[in-house]
N, C-alpha and C positions, 0 to 999 in steps of 0.2 A: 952047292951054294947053301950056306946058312939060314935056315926058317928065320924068317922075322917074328918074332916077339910080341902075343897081344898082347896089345893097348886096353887094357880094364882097371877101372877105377872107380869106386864108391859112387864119386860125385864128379864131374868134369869140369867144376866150378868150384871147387874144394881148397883146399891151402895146403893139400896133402900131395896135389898132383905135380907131378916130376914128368914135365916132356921131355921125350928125346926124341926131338919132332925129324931126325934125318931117319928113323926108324919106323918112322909112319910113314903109310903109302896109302894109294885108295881100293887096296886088295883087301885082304882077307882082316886085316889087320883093322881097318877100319870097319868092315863088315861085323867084327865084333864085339865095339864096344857097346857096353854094356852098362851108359853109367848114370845113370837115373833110378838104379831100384832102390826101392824104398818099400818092403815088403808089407804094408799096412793091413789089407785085406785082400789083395787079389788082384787090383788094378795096383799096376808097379810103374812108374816111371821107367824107361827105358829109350835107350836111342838104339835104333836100330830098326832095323824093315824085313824081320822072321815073320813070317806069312802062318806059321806051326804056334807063336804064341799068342796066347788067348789076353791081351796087354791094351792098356793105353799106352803110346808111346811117344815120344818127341817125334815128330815130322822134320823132316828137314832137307833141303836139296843137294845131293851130292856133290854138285859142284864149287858146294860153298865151304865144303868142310876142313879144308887144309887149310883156308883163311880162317875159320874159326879155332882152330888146333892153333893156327899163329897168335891170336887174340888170347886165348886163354894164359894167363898167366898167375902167379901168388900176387894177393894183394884186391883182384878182381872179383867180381860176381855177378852174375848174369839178373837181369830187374827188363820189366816190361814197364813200359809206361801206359799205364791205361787212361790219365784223363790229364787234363789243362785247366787249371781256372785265372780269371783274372782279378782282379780286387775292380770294386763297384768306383765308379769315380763319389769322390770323398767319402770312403772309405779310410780309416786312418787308423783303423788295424791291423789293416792289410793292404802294406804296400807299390804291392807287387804282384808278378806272375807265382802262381805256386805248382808242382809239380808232385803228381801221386804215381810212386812205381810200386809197382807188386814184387816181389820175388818169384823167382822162377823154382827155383828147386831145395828139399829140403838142406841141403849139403849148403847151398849159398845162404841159407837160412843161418844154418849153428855158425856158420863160418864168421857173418855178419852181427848175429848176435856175442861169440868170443871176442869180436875186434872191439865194440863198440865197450863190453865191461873192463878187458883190458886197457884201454884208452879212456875211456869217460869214467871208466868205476858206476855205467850203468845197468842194472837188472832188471830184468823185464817179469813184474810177478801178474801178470793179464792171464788169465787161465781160461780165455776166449781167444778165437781166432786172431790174431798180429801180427799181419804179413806184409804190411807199407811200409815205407819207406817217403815219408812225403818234405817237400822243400817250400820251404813258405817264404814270401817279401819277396822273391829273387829279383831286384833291378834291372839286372841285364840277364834279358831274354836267352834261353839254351835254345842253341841249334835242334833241337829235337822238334819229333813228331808223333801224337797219341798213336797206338796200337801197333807199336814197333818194341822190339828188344835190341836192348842196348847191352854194355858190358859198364859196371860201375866202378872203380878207381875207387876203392873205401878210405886209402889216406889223404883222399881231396877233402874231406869230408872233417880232419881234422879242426877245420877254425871255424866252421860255423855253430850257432849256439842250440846245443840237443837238448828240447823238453822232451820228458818223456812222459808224452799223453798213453796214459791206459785206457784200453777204449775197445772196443769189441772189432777196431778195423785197425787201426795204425800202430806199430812198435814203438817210433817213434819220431820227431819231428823236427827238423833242421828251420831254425830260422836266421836269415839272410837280412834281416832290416838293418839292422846296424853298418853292414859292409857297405861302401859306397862304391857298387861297383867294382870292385879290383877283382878283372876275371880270375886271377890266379889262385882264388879261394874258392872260385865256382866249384862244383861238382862235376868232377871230368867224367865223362861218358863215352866211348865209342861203340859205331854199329855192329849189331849180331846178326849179318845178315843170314840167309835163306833158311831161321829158325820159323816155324811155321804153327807150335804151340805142342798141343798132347793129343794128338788122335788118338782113336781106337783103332788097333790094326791086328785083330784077331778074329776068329770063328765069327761065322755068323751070329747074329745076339737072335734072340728069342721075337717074335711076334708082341707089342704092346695089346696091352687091354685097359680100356678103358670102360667101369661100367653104362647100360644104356641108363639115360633120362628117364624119368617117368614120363608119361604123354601129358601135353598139358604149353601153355605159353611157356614160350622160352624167353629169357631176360637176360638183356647184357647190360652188366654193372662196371661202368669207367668208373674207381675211386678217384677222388680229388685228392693227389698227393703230389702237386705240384710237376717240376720236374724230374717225373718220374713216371711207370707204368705199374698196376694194378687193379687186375681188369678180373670180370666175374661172370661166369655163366650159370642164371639162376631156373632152377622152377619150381611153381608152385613156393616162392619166394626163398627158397631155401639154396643156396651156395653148391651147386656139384661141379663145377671144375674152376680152380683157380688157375688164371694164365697172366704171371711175372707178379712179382713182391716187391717191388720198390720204390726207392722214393729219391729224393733231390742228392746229389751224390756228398755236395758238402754235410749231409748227416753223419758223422763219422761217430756215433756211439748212441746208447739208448736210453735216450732223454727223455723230457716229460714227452715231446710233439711224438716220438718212437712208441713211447708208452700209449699212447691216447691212440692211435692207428691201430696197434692191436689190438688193444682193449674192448674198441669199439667196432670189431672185425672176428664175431666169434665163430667158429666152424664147428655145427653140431653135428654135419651127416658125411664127415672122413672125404671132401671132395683130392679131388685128383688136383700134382699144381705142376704146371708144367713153368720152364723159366724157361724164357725163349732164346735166349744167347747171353755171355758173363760180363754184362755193364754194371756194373754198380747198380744204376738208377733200375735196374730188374730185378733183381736182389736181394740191395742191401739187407729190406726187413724180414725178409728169413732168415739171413745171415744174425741180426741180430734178435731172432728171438729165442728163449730157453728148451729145454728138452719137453717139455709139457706144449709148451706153443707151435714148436714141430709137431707133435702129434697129433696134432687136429687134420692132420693130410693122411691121406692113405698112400699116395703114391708120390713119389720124385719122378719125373720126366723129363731128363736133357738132354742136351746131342754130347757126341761125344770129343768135340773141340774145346779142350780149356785152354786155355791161355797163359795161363800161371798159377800161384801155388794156394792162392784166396780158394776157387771154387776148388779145388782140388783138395783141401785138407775137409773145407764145407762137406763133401762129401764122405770122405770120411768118416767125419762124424753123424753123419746122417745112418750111415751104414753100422754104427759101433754102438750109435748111444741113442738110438730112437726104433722104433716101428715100423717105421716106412718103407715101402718096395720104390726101391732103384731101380729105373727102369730107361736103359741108354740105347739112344738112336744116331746111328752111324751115320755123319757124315762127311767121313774120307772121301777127298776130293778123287782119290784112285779108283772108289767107287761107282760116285755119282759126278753123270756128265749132262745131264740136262740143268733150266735152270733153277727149279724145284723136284724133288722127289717124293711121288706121294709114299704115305707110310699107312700102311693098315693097323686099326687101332681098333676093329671090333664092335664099331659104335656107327649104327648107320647113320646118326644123325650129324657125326664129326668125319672130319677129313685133317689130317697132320700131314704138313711138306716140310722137309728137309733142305733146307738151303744149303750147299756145298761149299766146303771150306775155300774160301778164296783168297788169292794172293793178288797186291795192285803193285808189281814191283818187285822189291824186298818185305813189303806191308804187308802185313798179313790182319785182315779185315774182321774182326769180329762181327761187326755190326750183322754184314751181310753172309754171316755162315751159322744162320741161327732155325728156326723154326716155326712154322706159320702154321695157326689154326682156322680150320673153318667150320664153324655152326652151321648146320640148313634143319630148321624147323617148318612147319606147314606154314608157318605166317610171314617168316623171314628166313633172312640167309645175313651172318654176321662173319668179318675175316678182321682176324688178330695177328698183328703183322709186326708186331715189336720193333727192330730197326731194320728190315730190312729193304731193301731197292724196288723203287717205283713195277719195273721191271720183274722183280720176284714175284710183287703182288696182285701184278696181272694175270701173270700163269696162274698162281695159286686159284683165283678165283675162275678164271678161262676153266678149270682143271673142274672146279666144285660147280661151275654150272652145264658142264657138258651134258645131262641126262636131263635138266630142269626144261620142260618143253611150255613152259606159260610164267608172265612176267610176275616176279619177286621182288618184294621192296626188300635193297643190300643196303646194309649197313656196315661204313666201314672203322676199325680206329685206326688211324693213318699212320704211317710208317715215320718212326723216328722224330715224333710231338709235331711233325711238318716241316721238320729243316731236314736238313743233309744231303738233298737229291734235288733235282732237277722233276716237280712233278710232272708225271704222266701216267696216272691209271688208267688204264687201257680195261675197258668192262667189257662183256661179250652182248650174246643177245641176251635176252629177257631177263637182264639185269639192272635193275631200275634201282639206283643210289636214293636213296631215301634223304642219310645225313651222314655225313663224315664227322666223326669224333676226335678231339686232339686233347691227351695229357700235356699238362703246358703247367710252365711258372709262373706264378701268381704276379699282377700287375707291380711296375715299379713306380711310384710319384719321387718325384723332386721336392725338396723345400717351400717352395711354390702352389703344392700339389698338385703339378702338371702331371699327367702321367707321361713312363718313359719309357723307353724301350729295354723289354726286360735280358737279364743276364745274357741268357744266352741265345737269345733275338730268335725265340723259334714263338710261333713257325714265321716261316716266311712270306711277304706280303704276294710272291709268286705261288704259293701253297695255298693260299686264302683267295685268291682269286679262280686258281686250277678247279676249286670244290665248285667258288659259288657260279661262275661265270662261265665255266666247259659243262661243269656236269648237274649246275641246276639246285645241288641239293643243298640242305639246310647244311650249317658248321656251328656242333655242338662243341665249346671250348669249357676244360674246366676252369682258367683263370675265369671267365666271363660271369659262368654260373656261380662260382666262389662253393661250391658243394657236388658231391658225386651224383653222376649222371648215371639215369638210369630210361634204358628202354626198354617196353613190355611188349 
């Protein structure tokens, strides 16, 4: 019998690829493709599950691959959707729903960028990262849903009107206002099911370190940056670990409000910044800041789940054009089967858990596959929970107060600014909740000056009662304060 023939190709999302899908099987042939590298510094994009390579790799469940081998076709390109917004009522710039995809791979990238200069005659001269893909005004709502991959139809894309915003996040930007509805101009998309993002699936990685504190009150600094996360572990008033950089996700470039966040946010003693999973709103403002404003970090700390081609080029550049030690925590769901994994980081006074990459379906959940900190100082115990589940945040803390034998006033900042779950922090013994903390979007008023319910209605009126009314404690909000919170 005749060897089948591997299936290798540059890019699996490319304009170059030539199936001859009756010659693909789910042996060996699929066992070797290969088609995500992208040889930048060492971490390669790659499909495939060699246990021998030291790789991030695409994840993916094998039973889904021959429907994706049938999905891929010329013309297509693989995009995640990472956020949804809606336009504010009267709003009358935006009419509509707008939709932010990322790119998934460098290959869908030049592939995307060829199509759009050959057809539009546009060039993309941003010599900062510009990996979106965003649809603005859209009328009639897409079938879609955030933190899924889809496969993009780039000649649907023909009649709608491209500016092209240069900008430290978007290529550029399709606007929809003027179509009145005629789905046949929409933006076709179909599902990329059981992609599951870029694990790391190589050697074991190395032990983190994180330096110890000096002795001395520990401070947890909530910035007030709306909807978003940017949080501070200080002493002796000084900044040693930064955990997540971001801000309201609509920031899409760096403006005077970008400008005045840094500016006013300087870092003299090299703290450590750990971003706890790839939302925008965790982030963006690293993303947007120069090589000199990188440098104010000594270390990068993230897990090793990205999602698409944003944090993944970010890195990159972190590793080419800066100082920083990269420092990545595994967590492959192959590995980890509990619902936190504690990580040793060297630092008695910290504790890092690793949330395991999860799938809800075909979903593959960022939120909840990201990474939890937790402070315990002589006077407190603080957990930094970015977005992940009620659920996680339990364990993490159940986890950090296991040896604590006399009650500690816990302070938490709640998961996900208080929307997206169903609160239940579940505390153990001698954990005495002091104040629950929430990043949140600043108040809306009406005409009227009534106030309203803001964008994205977090937190929720079930969140604000779980704090005050189960567990007793103060709810420190930055809309309220209107300025960064800080506890000593």
């Amino acid at each position: 019998m005749e060897k089948k023939k591997n299936f290798n190709t540059d890019d699996l999302f490319s304009e170059e690829i030539n199936l001859d899908l009756p010659e693909l099987t789910l042996g060996e042939s699929i066992d070797d493709i290969a088609g995500f590298s992208d040889d930048f510094w060492g971490i390669h994009y790659h499909l495939g599950n060699n246990q021998e390579d030291t790789r991030i790799c695409f994840s993916y469940e094998s039973k889904y691959v021959p429907k994706i081998l049938n999905l891929l076709r010329k013309g297509f390109i693989a995009v995640y959707l990472d956020f949804i917004t809606e336009a504010e009522e009267g709003d009358k710039e935006n009419v509509g729903s707008s939709y932010s995809f990322d790119l998934v791979t460098p290959g869908g990238y030049g592939m995307y960028m060829r199509y759009i200069h050959n057809t539009r005659g546009y060039q993309d001269t941003n010599n900062r990262i510009a990996t979106y893909i965003q649809f603005k005004n859209l009328r009639t709502k897409l079938n879609v849903s955030e933190k899924q991959y889809y496969l993009l139809d780039l000649k649907s894309l023909d009649k709608a009107e491209l500016s092209g915003e240069e900008n430290a996040l978007y290529i550029s930007v399709y606007d929809y206002r003027d179509i009145q509805g005629d789905s046949s101009v929409l933006p076709q998309l179909r599902p990329l099911p059981g992609l599951k993002g870029i694990v790391y699936n190589g050697k074991p990685l190395p032990n983190l370190h994180i330096p110890e504190f000096p002795k001395g009150i520990l401070r947890l600094k909530v910035n007030n940056v709306g909807q978003g996360n940017w949080n501070e572990l200080q002493t002796r008033k000084k900044t040693r670990l930064v955990y997540d950089l971001g801000t309201n996700i609509e920031k899409k470039s760096r403006d005077a409000y970008i400008d005045k966040l840094i500016n006013s946010h300087p870092y003299t003693r090299k703290p450590s910044l750990i971003i706890s999973h790839w939302d925008l709103d965790h982030y963006n403002i690293f993303l947007y800041m120069n090589r000199k404003e990188k440098n104010q970090f000594s270390q990068l700390i993230v897990s090793t789940t990205l999602p698409s081609l944003t944090p993944f080029m970010l890195l990159q550049e972190v590793v080419q054009n800066t100082k920083i030690k990269l420092s990545l925590v595994d967590n492959n769901p192959h590995l980890l089967t509990a619902p936190v994994n504690y990580i040793n980081v060297q630092n008695k006074q910290l504790k890092l858990f690793a949330c395991p990459m999860k799938m809800d379906g075909n979903k593959f959940n960022t939120n909840e596959s990201g990474l939890i900190l937790n402070a315990n100082a002589e006077d407190k115990n603080i957990l930094l929970t970015g977005d992940c589940t009620y659920a996680q945040a339990s364990e993490a803390v159940k986890q950090s107060f296991a040896n604590i034998h006399q009650d500690k006033n816990h302070y938490l900042v709640v998961p996900h600014h208080g929307g997206g779950h169903t609160p239940n922090y579940q505390t153990p013994q001698h954990c005495n909740i002091k104040a629950a903390v929430i990043s949140v979007d600043e108040l809306k008023t009406n005409k009227n000056g009534i106030v309203v319910r803001r964008r994205y209605g977090h937190p929720t009126i079930e969140a604000v009662h779980h704090f005050i009314k189960k567990h007793g404690c103060k709810l420190l909000r930055t809309d309220y304060a209107n300025e960064d919170i800080i506890i000593s």
